[in-house]
C-alpha positions as CSV (number, residue, x, y, z in Angstrom):
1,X,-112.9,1.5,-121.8
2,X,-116.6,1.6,-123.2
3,X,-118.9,4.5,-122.0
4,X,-122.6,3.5,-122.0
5,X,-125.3,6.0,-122.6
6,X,-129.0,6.1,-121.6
7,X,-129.8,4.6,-124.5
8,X,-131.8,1.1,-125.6
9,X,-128.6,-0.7,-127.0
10,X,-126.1,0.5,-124.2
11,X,-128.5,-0.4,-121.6
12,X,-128.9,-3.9,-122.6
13,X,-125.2,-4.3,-123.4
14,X,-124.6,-3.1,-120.1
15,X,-127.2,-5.6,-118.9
16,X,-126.0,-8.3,-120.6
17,X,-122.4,-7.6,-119.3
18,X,-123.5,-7.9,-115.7
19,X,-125.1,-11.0,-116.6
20,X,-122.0,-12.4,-118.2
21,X,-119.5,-11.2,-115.1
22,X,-122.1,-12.5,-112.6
23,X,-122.0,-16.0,-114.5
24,X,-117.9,-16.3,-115.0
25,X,-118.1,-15.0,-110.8
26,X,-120.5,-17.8,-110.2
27,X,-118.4,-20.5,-111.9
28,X,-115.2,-19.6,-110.4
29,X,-116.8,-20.0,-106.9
30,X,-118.1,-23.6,-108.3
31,X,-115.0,-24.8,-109.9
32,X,-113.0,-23.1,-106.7
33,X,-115.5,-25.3,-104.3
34,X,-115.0,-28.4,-106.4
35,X,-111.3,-28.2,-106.2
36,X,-111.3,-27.9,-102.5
37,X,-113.8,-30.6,-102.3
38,X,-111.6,-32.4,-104.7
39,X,-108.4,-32.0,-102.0
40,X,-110.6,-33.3,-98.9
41,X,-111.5,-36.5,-100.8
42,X,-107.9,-37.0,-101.3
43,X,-107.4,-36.6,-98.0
44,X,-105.5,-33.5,-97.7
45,X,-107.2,-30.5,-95.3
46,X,-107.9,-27.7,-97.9
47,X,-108.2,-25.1,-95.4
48,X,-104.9,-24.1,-94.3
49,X,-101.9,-25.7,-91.7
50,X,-102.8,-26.3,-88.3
51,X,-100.6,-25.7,-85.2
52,X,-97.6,-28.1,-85.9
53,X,-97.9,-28.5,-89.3
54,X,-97.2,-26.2,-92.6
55,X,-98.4,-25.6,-95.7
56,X,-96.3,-26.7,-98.8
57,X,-95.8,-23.5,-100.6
58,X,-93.3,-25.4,-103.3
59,X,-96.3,-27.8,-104.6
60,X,-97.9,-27.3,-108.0
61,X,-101.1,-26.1,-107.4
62,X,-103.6,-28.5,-106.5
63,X,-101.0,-30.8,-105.3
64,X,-100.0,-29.3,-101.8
65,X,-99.9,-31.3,-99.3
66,X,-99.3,-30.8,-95.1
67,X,-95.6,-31.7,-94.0
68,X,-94.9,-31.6,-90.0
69,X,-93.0,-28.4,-88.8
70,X,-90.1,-29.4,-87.9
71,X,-89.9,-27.0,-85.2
72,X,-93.5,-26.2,-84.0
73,X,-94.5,-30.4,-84.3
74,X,-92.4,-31.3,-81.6
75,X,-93.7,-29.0,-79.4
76,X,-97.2,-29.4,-79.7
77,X,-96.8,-33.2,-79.7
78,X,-95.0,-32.8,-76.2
79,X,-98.4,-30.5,-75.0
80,X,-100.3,-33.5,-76.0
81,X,-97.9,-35.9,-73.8
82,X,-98.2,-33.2,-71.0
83,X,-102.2,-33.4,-71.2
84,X,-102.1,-37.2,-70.8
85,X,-100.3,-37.2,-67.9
86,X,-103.7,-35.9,-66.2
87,X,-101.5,-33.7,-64.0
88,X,-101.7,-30.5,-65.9
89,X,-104.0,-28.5,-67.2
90,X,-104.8,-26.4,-70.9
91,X,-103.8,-23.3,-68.9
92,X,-100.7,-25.0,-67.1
93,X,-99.6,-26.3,-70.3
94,X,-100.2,-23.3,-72.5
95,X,-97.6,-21.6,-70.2
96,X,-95.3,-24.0,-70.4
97,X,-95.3,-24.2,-74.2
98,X,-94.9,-20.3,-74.4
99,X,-92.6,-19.8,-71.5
100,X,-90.7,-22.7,-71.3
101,X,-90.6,-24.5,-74.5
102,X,-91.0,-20.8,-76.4
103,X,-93.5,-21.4,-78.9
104,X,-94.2,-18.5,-81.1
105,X,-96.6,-18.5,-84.1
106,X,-95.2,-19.0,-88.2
107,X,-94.8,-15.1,-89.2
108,X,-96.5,-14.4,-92.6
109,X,-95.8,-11.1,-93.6
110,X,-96.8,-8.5,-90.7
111,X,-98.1,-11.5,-88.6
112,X,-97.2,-14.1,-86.6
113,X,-94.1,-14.1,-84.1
114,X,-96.7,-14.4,-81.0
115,X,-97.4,-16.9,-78.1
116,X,-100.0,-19.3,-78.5
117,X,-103.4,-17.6,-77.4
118,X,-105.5,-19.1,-74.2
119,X,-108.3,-20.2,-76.8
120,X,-106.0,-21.9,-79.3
121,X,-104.5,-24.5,-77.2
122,X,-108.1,-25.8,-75.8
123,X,-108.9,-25.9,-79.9
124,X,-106.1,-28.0,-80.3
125,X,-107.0,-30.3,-77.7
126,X,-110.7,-30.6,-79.3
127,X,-109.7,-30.9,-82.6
128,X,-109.9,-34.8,-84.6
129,X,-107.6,-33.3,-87.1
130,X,-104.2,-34.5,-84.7
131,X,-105.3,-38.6,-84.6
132,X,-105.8,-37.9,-88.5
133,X,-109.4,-37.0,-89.6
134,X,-111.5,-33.5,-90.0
135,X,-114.5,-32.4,-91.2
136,X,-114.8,-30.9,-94.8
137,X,-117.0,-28.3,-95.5
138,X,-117.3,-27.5,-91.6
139,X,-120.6,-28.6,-89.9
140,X,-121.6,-30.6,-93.1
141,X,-120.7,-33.9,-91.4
142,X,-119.1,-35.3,-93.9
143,X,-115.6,-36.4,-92.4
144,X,-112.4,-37.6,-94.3
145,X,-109.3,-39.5,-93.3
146,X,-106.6,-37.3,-93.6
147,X,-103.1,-38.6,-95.3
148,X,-100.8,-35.9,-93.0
149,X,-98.9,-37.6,-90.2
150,X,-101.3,-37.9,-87.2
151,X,-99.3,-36.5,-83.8
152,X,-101.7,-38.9,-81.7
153,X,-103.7,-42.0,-81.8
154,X,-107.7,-42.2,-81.5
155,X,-107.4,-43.7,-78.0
156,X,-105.6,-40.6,-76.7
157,X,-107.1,-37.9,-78.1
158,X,-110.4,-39.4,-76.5
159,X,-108.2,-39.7,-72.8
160,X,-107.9,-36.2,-73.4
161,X,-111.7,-35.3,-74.0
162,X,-112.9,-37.3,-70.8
163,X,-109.7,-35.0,-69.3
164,X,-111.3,-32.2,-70.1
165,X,-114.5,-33.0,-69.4
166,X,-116.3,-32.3,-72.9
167,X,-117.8,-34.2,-75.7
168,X,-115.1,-32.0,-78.1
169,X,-115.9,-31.7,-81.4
170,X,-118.7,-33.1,-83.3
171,X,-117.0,-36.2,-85.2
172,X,-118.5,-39.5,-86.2
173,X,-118.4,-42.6,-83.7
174,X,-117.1,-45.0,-85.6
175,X,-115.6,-47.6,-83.7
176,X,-113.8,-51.0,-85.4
177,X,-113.3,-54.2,-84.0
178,X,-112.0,-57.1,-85.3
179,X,-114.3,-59.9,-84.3
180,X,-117.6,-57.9,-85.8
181,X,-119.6,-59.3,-88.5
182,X,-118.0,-63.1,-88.5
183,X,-119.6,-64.4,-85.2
184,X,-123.0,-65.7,-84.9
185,X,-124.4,-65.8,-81.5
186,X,-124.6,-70.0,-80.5
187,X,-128.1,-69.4,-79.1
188,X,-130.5,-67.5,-81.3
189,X,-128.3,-67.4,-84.7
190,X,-127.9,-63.0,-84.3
191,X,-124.7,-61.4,-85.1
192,X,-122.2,-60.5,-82.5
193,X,-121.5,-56.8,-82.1
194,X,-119.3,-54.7,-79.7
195,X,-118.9,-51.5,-77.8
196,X,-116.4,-49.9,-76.3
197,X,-116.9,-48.2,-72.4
198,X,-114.9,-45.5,-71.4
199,X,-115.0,-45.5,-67.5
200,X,-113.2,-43.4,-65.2
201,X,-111.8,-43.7,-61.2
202,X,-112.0,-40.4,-59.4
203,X,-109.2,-39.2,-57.6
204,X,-110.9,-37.6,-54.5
205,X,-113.7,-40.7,-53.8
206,X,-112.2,-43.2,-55.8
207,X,-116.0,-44.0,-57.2
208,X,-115.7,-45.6,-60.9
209,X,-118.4,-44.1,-62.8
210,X,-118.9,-43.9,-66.8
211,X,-117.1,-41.3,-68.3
212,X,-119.4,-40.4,-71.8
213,X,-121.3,-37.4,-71.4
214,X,-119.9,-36.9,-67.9
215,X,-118.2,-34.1,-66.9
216,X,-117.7,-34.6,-63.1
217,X,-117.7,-37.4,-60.6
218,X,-121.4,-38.5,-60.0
219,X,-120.5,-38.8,-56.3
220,X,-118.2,-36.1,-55.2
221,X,-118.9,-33.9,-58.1
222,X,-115.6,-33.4,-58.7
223,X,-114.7,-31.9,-61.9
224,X,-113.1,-34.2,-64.6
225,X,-110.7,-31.4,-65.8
226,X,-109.5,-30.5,-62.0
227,X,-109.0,-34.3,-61.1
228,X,-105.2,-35.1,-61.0
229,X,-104.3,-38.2,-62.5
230,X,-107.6,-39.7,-62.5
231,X,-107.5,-43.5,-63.1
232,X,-109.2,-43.9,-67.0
233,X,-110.0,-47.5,-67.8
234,X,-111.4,-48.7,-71.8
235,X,-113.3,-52.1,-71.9
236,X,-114.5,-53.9,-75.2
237,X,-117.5,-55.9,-74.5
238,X,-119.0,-58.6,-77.5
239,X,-122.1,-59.4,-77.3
240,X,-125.1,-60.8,-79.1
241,X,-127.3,-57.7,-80.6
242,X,-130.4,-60.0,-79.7
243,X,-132.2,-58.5,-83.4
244,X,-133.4,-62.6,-84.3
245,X,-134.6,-62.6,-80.1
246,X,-135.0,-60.1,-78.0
247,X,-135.0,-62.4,-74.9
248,X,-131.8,-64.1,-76.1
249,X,-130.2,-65.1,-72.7
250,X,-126.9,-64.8,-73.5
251,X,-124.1,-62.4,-72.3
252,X,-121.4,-60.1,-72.8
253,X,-117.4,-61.2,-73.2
254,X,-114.3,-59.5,-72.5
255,X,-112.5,-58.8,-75.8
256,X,-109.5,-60.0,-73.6
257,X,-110.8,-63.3,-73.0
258,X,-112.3,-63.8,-76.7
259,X,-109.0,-63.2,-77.7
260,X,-107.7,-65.8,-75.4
261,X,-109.6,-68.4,-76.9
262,X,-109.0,-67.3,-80.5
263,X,-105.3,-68.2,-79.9
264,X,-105.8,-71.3,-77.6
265,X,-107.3,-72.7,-81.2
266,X,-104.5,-71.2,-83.0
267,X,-102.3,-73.1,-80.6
268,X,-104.1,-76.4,-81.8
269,X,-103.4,-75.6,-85.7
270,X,-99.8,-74.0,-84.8
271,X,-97.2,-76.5,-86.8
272,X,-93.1,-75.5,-86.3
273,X,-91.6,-73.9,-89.1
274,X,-89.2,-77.1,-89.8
275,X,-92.4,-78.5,-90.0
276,X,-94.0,-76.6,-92.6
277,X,-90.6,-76.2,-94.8
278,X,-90.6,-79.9,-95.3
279,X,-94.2,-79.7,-96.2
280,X,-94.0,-77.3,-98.7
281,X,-90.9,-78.9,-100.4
282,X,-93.2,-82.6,-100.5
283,X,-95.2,-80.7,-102.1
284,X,-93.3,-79.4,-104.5
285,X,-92.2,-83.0,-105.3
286,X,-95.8,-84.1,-105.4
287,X,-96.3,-81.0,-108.5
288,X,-93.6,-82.1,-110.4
289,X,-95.2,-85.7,-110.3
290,X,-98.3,-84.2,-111.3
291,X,-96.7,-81.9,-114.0
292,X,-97.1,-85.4,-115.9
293,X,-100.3,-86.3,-115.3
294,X,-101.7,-83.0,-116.1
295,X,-99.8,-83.2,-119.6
296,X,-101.0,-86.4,-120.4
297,X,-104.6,-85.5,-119.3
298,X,-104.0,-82.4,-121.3
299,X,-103.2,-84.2,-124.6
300,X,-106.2,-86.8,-124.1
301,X,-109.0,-83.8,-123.3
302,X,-107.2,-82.4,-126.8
303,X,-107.7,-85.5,-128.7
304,X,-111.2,-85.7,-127.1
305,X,-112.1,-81.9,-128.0
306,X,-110.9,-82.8,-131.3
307,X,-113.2,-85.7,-131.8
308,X,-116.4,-84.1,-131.0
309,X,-115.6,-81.2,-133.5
310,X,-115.1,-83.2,-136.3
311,X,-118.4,-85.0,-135.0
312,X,-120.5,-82.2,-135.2
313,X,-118.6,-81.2,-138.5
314,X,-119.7,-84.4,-140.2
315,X,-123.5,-83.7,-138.5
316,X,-123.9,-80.7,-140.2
317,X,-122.4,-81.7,-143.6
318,X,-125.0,-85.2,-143.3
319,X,-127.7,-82.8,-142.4
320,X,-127.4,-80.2,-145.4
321,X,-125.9,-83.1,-148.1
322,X,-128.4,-83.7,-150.9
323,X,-128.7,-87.0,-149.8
324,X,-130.5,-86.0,-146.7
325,X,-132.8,-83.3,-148.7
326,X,-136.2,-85.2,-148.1
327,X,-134.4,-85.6,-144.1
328,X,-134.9,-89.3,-144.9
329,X,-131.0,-89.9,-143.6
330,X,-131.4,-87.2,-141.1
331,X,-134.6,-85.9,-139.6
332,X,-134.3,-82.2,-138.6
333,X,-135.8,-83.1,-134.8
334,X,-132.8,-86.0,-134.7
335,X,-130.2,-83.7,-136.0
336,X,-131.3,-80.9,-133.3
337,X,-131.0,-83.5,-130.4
338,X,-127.9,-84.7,-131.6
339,X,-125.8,-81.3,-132.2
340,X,-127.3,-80.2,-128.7
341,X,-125.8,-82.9,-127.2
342,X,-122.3,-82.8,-129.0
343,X,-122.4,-79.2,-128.3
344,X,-122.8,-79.9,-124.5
345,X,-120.4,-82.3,-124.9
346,X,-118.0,-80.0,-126.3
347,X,-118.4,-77.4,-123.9
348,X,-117.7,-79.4,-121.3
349,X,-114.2,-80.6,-122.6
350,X,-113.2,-77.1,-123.2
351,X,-113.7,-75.9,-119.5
352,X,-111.7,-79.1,-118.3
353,X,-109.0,-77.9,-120.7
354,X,-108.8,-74.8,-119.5
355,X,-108.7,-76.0,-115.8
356,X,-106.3,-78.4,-116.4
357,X,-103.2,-75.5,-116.3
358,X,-104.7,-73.8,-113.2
359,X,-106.4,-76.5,-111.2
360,X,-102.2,-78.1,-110.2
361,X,-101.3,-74.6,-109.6
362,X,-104.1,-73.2,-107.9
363,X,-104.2,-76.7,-105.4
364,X,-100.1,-76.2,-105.0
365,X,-100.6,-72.5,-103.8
366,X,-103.7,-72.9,-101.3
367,X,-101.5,-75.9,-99.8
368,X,-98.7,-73.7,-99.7
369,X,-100.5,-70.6,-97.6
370,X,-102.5,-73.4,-95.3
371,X,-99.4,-74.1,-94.3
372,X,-97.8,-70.7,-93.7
373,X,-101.2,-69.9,-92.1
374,X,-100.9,-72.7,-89.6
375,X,-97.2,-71.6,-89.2
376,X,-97.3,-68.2,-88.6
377,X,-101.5,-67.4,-87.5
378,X,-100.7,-67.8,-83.6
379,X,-97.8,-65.6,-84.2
380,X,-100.2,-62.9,-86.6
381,X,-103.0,-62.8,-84.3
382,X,-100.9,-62.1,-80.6
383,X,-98.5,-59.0,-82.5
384,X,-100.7,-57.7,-85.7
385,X,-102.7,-54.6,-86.0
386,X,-107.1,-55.0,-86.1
387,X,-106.7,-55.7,-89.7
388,X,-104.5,-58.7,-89.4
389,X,-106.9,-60.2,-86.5
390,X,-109.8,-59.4,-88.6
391,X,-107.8,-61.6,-91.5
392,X,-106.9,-64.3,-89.0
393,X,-109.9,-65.1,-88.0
394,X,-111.6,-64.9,-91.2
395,X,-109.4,-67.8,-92.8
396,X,-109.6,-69.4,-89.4
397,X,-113.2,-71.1,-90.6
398,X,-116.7,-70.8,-91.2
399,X,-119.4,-70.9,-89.1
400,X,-117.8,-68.9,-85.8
401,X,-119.8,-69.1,-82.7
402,X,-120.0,-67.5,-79.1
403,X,-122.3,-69.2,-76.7
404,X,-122.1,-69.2,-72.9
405,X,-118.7,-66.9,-73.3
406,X,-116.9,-70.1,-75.1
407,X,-116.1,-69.2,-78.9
408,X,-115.9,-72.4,-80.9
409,X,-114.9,-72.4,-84.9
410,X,-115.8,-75.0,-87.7
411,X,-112.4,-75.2,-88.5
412,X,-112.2,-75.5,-92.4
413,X,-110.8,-78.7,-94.0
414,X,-107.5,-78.1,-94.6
415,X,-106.9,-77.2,-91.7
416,X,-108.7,-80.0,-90.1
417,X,-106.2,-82.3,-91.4
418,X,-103.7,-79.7,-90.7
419,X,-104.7,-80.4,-86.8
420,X,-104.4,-84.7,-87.1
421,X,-100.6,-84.3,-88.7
422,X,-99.9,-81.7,-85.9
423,X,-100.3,-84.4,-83.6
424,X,-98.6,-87.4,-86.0
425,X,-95.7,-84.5,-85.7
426,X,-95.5,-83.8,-82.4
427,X,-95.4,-87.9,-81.5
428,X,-93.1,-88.2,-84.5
429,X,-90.4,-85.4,-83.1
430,X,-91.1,-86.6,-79.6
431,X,-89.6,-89.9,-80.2
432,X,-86.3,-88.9,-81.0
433,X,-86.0,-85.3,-80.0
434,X,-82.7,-85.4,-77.9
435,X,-82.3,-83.8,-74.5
436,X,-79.6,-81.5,-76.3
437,X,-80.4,-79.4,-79.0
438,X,-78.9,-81.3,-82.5
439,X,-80.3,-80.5,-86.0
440,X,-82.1,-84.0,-86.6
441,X,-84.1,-82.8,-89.7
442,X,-82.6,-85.1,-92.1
443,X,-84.1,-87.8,-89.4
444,X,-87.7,-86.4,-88.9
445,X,-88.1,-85.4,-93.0
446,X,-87.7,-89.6,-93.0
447,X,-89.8,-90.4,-90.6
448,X,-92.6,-87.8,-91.6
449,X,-92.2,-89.2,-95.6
450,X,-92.5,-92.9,-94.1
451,X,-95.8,-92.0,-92.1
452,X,-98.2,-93.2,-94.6
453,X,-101.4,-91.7,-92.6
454,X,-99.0,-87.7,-92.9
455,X,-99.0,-88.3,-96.5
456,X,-102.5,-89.5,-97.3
457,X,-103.9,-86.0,-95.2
């Protein structure tokens, strides 16, 4: 303990202590800040458990992470199942979760132990944080994707805010589709967008109106939140976003449908898997072939690399040999042009040499997926997630259009020729596919290696 006086030296030790406490306060609160920060970007909600969830008190520091409560998740998932029913209400359910289902807070100490208060349960039902994202610092709009296990998906939680009849809470609209970005409008050459409607059927009148930004029926005025099971209906419209031409004519087009057509094209690439295993293993004959050729090729672009060193060896040793000092064997403009083009010479043996190892492989592997693609696409696109559609379409081809509500593709090459053998195999297997089922792949893995058109594609 230091006693300071009224003196010149204690008063500006005492200043200069201040100063010193004030800075170490300041940079905890920074370092403290960052850290949280830190946890958000990882995707991890610094701010404490929610309803459902628990903190990890056994992490390392800076490491915790949110686990589901095993006793408290349940429950609060079954509220949400009770609020998409559209028969109950936030008050209805509330009572049900502390009565009936007897929810009672996580005790901490002195607190805890209680029922779920009025005000809670309608902040649960607002919040983005139980379909997986939330906003880090609050009101900063800077949102993060969470990594705790969501207890609902985007599509509900916004059932329940046209339920409720509110906007919730402030989140980003952010909506992905998997057609966006890769279709060009067949008209004016513009991109093809999306949007999604939200539309609901009141109870009482039975009048369909747009739910977004509504809170009651425009006709009856019937509150959304006191409608019982109110008919909700989601559409996904594509559409040209007319930015080349504002007065392009053309329309909008169910997803539904687009996706309809997308695999009606699949259907024409769509090869069996018998198919596509006798492919791949005539391939695999064709690489071993070709294991040959590429070693022969390999040891003539050698001897050819080779030559055209020792050429522009002997260049250089002409060009600086005493002989050559008055440039009378050798001018100095003759020895430039020649080294440039032995050089160019050289470096163009050198990258076939290196492709040589790759170029078999690399041809043997793209023939390999082609054919799993044209397998298995059809199969992909009807049961896979938006990212897998998004994929599917993408190696479908190049050059995607949508014009008068018909989507057409420029389907790439191999695929093309994928599309003439499908045919040469369905003719093939047509011919002496048996009314009962019996394995006749020894049979058709003759007939397809006879077809001389199958093998040339």
């Amino acid at each position: 303990m230091r006693i300071y006086r009224n003196t010149p030296d204690d008063k500006s030790w005492l200043a200069l202590c201040f100063m010193m406490s004030k800075k170490e306060s300041d940079d905890k609160g920074v370092n403290v800040r960052r850290g949280l920060m830190t946890k958000a970007q990882k995707g991890w909600l610094p701010s404490g458990s929610k309803p459902g969830y628990m903190n990890d008190k056994y992490a390392e520091k800076g490491s915790k992470t949110l686990p589901v409560d095993p006793i408290r998740f349940p429950l609060i998932k079954q509220a949400w199942d009770l609020m998409l029913t559209g028969v109950y209400s936030p008050p209805q359910i509330l009572r049900k979760l502390n009565n009936e289902m007897g929810f009672r807070t996580p005790i901490h100490k002195k607190l805890g132990g209680k029922p779920m208060s009025r005000s809670k349960i309608y902040q649960i039902f607002t919040d983005p944080f139980y379909y997986g994202e939330f906003e880090y610092p609050i009101k900063s709009g800077k949102w993060h994707k969470g990594k705790h296990t969501p207890m609902i998906s985007r599509e509900q939680f916004d059932r329940v805010q046209i339920l409720l009849g509110t906007k919730g809470r402030p989140r980003p609209i952010i909506h992905e589709f998997f057609a966006t970005g890769l279709i060009r409008c067949g008209e004016c050459g513009g991109m093809i967008t999306a949007e999604e409607k939200l539309q609901v059927i009141c109870s009482h009148c039975k009048t369909k109106f747009a739910s977004r930004n509504k809170t009651a029926c425009i006709k009856c005025k019937t509150q959304i939140e006191n409608m019982v099971k109110p008919t909700l209906l989601c559409y996904v419209y594509y559409h040209c976003t007319k930015k080349r031409n504002p007065n392009c004519t053309q329309g909008s087009i169910q997803q539904k449908s687009l996706e309809k057509q997308i695999t009606e094209v699949l259907s024409h690439i769509q090869i069996s898997e018998r198919f596509k295993n006798w492919a791949i293993k005539w391939l695999n004959e064709v690489h071993d072939n070709e294991v040959e050729t590429r070693n022969a090729s390999q040891i003539s672009l050698q001897q050819a690399y080779n030559d055209v060193v020792k050429r522009i060896d002997n260049l250089v040793k002409l060009f600086i040999s005493p002989q050559n000092s008055d440039h009378s064997l050798l001018s100095e403009e003759e020895f430039k042009n020649q080294k440039i083009s032995l050089l160019k010479e050289k470096d163009n043996i050198q990258e076939k040499l290196g492709d040589v190892d790759g170029r078999v492989n690399k041809w043997l592997e793209l023939s390999e997926r082609t054919f799993k693609f044209a397998c298995y696409a059809k199969y992909w696109f009807e049961n896979g997630d938006l990212h897998t559609k998004r994929q599917i379409l993408n190696g479908l081809g190049s050059n995607l259009t949508l014009k008068d509500k018909l989507f057409t593709p420029d389907v790439k090459n191999p695929l093309f020729f994928i599309t003439d053998m499908k045919e040469k195999e369905d003719t093939i297997s047509a011919t002496i596919e048996p009314k009962e089922k019996i394995d006749l792949s020894i049979q058709l893995e003759d007939l397809w290696s006879q077809n001389y058109q199958m093998l040339r594609d």
